[in-house]
C-alpha positions in Angstrom: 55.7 156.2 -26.3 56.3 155.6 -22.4 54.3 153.2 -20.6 53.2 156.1 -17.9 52.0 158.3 -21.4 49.9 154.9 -22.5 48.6 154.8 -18.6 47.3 158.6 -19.0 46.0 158.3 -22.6 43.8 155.7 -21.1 43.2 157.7 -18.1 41.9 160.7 -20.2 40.4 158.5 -22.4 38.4 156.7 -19.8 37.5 160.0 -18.6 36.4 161.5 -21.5 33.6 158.7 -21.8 31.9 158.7 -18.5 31.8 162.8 -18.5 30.4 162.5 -21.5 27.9 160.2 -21.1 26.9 162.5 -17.8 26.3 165.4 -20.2 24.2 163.3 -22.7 22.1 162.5 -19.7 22.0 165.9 -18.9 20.9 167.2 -22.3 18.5 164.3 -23.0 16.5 165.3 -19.8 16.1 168.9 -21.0 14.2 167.5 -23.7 11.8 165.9 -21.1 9.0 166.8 -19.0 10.6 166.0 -16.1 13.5 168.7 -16.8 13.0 170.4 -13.9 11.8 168.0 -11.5 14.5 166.8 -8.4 13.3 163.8 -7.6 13.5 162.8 -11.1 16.7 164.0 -11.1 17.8 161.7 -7.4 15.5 158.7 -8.7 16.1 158.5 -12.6 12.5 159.4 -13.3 11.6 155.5 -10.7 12.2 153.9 -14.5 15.6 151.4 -13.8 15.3 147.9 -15.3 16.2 144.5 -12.7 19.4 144.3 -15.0 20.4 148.3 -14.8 19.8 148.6 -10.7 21.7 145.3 -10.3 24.7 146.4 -12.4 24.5 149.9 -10.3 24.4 147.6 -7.1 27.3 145.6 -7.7 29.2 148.1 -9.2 29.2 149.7 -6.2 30.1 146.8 -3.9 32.4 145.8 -6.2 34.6 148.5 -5.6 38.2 149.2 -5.5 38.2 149.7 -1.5 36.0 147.0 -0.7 36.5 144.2 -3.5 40.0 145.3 -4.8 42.0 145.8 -1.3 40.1 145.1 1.8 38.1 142.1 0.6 41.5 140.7 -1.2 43.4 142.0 2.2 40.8 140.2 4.7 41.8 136.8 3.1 45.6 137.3 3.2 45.4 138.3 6.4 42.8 135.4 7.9 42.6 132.6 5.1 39.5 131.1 3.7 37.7 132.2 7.1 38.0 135.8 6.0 34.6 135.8 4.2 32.4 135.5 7.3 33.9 139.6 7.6 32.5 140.7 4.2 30.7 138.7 1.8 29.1 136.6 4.1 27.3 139.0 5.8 26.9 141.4 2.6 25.0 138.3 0.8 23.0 137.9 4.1 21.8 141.5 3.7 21.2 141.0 0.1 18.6 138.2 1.1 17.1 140.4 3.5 16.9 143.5 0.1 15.5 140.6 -1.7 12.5 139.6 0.6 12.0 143.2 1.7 11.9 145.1 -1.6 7.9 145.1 -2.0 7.3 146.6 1.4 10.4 149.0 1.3 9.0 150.0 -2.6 5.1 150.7 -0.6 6.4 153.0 1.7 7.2 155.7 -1.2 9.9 157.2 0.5 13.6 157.9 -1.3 15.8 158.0 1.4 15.4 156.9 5.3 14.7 160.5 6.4 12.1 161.4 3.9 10.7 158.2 5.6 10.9 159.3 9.0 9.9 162.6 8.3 6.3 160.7 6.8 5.7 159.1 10.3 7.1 161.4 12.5 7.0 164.9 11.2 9.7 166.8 9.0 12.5 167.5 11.6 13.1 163.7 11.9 15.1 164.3 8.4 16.6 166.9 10.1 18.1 164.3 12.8 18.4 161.3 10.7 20.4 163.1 7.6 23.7 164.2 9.2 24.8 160.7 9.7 24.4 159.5 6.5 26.2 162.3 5.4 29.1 161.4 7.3 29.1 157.7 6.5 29.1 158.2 3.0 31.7 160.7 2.9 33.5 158.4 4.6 32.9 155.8 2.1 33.6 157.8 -0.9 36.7 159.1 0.9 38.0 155.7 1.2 37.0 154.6 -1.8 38.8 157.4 -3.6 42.3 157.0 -1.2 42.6 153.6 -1.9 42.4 154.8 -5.8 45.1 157.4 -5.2 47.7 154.6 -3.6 47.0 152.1 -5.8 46.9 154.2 -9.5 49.2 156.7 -8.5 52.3 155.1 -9.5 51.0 153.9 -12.7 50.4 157.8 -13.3 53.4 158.7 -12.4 52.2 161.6 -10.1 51.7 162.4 -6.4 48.9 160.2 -5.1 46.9 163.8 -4.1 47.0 165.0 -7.0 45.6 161.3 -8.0 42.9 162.2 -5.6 41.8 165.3 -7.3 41.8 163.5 -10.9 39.5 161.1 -9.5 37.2 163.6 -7.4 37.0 166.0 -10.6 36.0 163.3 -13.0 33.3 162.4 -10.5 32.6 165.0 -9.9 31.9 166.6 -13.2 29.2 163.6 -14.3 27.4 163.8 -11.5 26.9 167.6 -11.4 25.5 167.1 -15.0 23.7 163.4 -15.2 23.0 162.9 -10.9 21.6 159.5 -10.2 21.3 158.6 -13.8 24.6 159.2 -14.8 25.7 157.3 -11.7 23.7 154.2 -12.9 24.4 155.0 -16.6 28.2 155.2 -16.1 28.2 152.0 -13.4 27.0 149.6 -16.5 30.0 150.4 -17.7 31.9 150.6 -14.8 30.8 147.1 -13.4 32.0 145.4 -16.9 35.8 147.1 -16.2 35.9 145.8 -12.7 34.6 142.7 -13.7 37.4 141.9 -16.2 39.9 143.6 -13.7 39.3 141.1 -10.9 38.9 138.2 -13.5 42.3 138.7 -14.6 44.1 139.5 -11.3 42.9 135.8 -9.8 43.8 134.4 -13.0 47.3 136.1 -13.0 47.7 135.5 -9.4 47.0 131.7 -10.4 49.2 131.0 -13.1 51.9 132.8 -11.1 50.9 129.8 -8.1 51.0 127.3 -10.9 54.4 128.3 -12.0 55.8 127.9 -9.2 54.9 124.4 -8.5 52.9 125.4 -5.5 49.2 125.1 -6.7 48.8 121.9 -3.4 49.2 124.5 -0.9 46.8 127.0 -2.2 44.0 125.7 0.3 46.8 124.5 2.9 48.4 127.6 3.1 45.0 129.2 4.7 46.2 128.0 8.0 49.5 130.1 8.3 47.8 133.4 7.7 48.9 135.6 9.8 46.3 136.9 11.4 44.8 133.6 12.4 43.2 134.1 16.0 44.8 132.0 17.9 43.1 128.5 18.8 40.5 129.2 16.0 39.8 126.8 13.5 40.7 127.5 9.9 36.9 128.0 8.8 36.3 130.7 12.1 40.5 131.8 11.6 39.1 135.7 12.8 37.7 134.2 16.0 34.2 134.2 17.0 34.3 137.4 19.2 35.5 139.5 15.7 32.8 137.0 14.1 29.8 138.4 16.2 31.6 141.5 16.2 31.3 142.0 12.7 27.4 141.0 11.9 26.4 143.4 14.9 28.4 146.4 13.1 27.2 145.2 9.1 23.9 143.5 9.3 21.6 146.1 10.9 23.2 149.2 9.6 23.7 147.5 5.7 19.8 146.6 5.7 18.7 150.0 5.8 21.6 151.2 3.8 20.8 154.0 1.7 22.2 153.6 -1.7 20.7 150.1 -1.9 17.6 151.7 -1.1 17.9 154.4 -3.4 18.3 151.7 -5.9 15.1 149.5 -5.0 12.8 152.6 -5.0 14.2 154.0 -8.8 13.3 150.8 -10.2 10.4 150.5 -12.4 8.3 147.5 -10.4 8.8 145.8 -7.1 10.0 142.7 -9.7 12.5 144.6 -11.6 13.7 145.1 -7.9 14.1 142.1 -6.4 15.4 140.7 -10.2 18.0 143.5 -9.6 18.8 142.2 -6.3 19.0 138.9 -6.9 21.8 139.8 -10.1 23.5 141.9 -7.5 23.7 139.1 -5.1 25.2 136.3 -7.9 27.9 139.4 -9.2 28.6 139.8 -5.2 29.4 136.3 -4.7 31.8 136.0 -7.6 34.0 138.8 -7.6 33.2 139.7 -3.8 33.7 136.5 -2.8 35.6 133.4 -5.2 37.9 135.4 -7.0 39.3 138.2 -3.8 39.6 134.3 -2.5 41.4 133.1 -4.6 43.9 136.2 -4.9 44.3 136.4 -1.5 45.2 132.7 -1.1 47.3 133.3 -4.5 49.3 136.6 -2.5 50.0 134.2 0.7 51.7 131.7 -1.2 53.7 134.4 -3.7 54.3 136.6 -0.6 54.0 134.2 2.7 54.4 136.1 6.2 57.8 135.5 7.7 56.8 134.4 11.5 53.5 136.3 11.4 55.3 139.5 9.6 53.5 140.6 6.4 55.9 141.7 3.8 56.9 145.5 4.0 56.1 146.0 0.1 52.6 145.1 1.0 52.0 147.6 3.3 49.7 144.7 5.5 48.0 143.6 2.4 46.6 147.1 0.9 49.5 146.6 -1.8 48.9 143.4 -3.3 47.5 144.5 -6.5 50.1 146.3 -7.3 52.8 143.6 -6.3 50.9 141.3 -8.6 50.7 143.7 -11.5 54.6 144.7 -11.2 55.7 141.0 -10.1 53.7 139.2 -12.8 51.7 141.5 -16.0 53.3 142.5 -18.7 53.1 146.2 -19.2 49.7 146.1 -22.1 48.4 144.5 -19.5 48.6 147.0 -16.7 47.2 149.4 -18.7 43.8 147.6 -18.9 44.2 146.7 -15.3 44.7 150.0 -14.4 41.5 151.3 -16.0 39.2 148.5 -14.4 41.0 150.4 -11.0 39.8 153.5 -12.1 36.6 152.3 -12.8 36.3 150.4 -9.5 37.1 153.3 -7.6 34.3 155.9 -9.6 31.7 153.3 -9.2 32.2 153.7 -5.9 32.6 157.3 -5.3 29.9 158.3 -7.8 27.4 156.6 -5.3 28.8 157.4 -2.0 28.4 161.5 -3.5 25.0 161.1 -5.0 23.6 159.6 -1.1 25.5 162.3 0.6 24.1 165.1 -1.8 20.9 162.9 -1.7 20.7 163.9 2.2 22.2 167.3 2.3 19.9 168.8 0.0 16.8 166.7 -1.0 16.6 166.2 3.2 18.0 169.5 4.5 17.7 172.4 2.7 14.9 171.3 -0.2 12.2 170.8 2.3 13.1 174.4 3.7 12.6 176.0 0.3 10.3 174.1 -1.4 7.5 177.2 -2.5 10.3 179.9 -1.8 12.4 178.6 -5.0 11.7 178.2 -8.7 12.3 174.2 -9.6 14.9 175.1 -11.9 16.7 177.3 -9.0 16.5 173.6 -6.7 17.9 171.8 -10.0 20.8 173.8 -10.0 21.3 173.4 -5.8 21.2 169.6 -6.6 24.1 169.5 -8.9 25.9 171.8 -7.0 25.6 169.5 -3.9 26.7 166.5 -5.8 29.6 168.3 -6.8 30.6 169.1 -3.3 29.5 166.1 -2.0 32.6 165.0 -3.7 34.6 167.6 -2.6 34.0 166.7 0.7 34.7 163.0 -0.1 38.3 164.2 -1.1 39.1 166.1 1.9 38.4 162.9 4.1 40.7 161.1 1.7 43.3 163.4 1.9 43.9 162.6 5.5 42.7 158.7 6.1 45.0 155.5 6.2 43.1 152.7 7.3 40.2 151.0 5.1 39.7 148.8 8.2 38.9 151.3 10.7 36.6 153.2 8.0 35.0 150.5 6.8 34.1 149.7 10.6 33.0 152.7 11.9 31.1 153.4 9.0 29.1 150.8 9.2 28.7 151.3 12.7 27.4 154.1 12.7 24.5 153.3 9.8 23.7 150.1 12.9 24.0 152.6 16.0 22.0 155.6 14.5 19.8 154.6 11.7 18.7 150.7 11.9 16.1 151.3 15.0 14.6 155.0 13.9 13.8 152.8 10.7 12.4 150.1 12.7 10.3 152.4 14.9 8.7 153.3 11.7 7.1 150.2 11.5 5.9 149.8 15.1 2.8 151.3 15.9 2.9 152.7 19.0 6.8 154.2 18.7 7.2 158.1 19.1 8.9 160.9 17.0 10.8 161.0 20.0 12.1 157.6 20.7 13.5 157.8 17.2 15.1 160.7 17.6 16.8 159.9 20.7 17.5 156.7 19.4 19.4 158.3 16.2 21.2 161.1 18.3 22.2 158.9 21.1 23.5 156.2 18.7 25.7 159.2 16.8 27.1 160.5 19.2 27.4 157.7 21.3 29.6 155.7 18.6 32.1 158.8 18.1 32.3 159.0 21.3 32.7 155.2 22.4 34.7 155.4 19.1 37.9 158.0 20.7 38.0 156.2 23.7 38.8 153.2 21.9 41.0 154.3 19.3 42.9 156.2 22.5 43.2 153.0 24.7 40.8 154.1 27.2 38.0 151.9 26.4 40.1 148.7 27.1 39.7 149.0 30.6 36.1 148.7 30.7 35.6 145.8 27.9 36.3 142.2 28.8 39.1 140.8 26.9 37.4 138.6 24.2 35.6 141.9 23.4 38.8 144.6 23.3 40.7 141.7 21.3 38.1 143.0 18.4 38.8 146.9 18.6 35.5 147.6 17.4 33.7 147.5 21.1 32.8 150.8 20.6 29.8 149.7 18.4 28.0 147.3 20.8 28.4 150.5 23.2 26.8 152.5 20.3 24.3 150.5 19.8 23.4 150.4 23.6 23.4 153.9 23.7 21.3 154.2 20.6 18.7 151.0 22.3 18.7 153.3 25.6 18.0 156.3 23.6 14.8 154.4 22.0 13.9 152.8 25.6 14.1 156.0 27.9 12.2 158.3 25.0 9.3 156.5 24.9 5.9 158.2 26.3 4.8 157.4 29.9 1.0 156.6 30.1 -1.0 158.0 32.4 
């Protein structure tokens, strides 16, 4: 048998497990009361242990886009001072889930614009929902191209046609199981990717080892080659990107919705914060230490040439796959490649259920709640899961930068929902200064966004801040401040 038939036997196989566990989920809640009930069907019936919502959680950051390329690609291309772009700030907002979760779990409200729709009336969901349904199918759409590139050649096959695989196995569990399927199949999930990553910095270690070389593994931070220059090794991205980078994360990934979805499904505000807390040690490891450790391993096994990364690498997205080709032996890849596939459906599985999540539990449900039968809703909720996916796909169909997604995704969660969350919590705020403050934001940072991404934005921005390319979000996050400032009330 061929080594690409062994790859797709494992493929199917895979497959074949995680669809069916989302039709055992779906046939076990038949059984139940709660058959016919959505939110049980969005919040797994509010019953998640601290171990199940913390696997979910780090399942999903541990992902094959974030953990498995861009984490592993930030520290080939900036060293050891790479993390303060990802896991630093991601454990920062994991502290702030941790001491948050009690108050987050009071308020009773599964997603940010069933929240805002409690303080200040139902069409805030209404303006709060269609940004989260862009960032996360933006998220899932990365998440499932940087599947497609990196499993595609182990298939043997097109990388779209990889796409679709992906999208239809998603797809298909969470039409049937919804949000607890997703966590169901991210136990398992989180176990794959687990071992995957584990492997990969041990691989990438013993290659080091072998070749003499294992001295320079913390030396070698310092001729990354995207080292700003001037900045020491421990700031190598430069303080501007630095600052940059906790404006565009930290606001936006405090209120961001999958965690939250996650904190309000478990069973007590303990089971929460013990979910958290588990999330937060599984970040650290295989977010942080091991994507270190492979991304130092790469920069010794494939150093720059005068600044120039490697053309096989394709600027560091390709280092898994030089790795698995360069130094696994073929059983090997095939259990590599199945921790990739369940990296990248961890990641997609959660990035569909928010988008269906906002489409139609905060769109169209509130419309025809009293108009439909519950088991007609049911049916509307799979069906938007499915093409939450769907959606997903067409994004990844034509994207080729995890960078630039992962940014203005972000961006856009900081720009457009961090303050109508916090005017939720201020007294004398108005519906309207969180509406302007979310549509201002929006289109502010897609605007501020093109004129970047075309050059035009460079004339206005002092250097330290174009040097960054991600100005656009301090100017969407001005708009979205002004927005919040200019619709407030005027006493008389």
């Amino acid at each position: 048998m061929s080594q690409t038939a062994i790859y797709w036997l494992a493929f199917l196989a895979y497959s074949g497990l995680v669809v069916g566990m989302g039709f055992y989920v779906w046939w076990r809640r038949r059984h139940r009361k709660d058959a016919e009930d959505n939110r049980a069907y969005w919040a797994a019936s509010k019953n998640l242990s601290g171990w199940a919502s913390g696997l979910s959680i780090s399942a999903s950051m541990m992902s094959i886009s974030w953990s498995c390329v861009y984490g592993v690609q930030l520290f080939y291309w900036h060293g050891i001072g790479g993390a303060w772009l990802l896991i630093i700030p991601w454990l920062i907002t994991m502290g702030g889930f941790y001491w948050f979760a009690p108050l987050f779990r009071r308020l009773d409200a599964f997603s940010q614009p069933e929240l805002l729709a409690k303080r200040f009336g139902p069409r805030s969901r209404q303006v709060l929902a269609p940004a989260l349904i862009f960032v996360f199918i933006v998220w899932g759409g990365a998440e499932i191209y940087a599947a497609g590139i990196t499993i595609a050649p182990f298939l043997g096959i097109p990388v779209p046609a990889t796409l679709l695989l992906i999208a239809l196995v998603v797809g298909a569990y969470s039409f049937t199981g919804g949000f607890e399927a997703v966590v169901s199949t991210d136990k398992i999930q989180f176990a794959l990717v687990a071992l995957f990553i584990l492997i990969m910095a041990i691989v990438g270690l013993n290659a080091v080892a072998g070749m003499g070389a294992a001295g320079e593994l913390l030396s070698v931070s310092r001729s990354a080659p995207k080292h700003a220059p001037g900045a020491p090794w421990y700031v190598s991205p430069g303080m501007a990107m630095i600052v940059m980078t906790f404006l565009a994360y930290l606001p936006g990934w405090l209120v961001e919705t999958d965690v939250w979805i996650r904190l309000q499904a478990a069973r007590s505000d303990q089971e929460a914060r013990r979910g958290v807390a588990l999330a937060s040690l599984n970040s650290l490891v295989f977010v942080g230490i091991l994507p270190l450790l492979i991304g130092l391993s790469a920069l010794v096994l494939y150093p720059p040439v005068e600044g120039v990364i490697p053309a096989h690498l394709d600027d560091g997205a390709l280092i898994f796959n030089a790795l698995m080709r360069d130094y696994t032996p073929a059983w090997l890849n095939v259990l590599l490649g199945i921790g990739l596939v369940a990296a990248a459906m961890s990641t997609v599985d959660t990035c569909g259920n928010v988008v269906a999540l906002s489409a139609s539990y905060d769109l169209i449900e509130p419309r025809l709640q009293g108009k439909w039968h519950p088991e007609r809703l049911s049916r509307l909720a799979r069906w938007s899961s499915a093409g939450a996916i769907g959606l997903a796909l067409l994004y990844a169909l034509n994207t080729n930068s995890l960078q630039d997604i992962f940014y203005l995704s972000s961006g856009v969660l900081t720009t457009t929902v961090f303050l109508p969350v916090v005017a939720v919590f201020r007294p004398d705020a108005s519906a309207r200064q969180a509406h302007w403050a979310a549509g201002f934001g929006f289109a502010g940072t897609l605007l501020f966004y093109l004129w970047e991404s075309h050059g035009n934005l460079l004339q206005l921005e002092p250097q330290w801040l174009a040097g960054t390319g991600v100005g656009y979000i301090l100017f969407g996050f001005l708009c979205s401040a002004a927005g919040y400032f200019t619709g407030k009330p005027v006493n008389k």
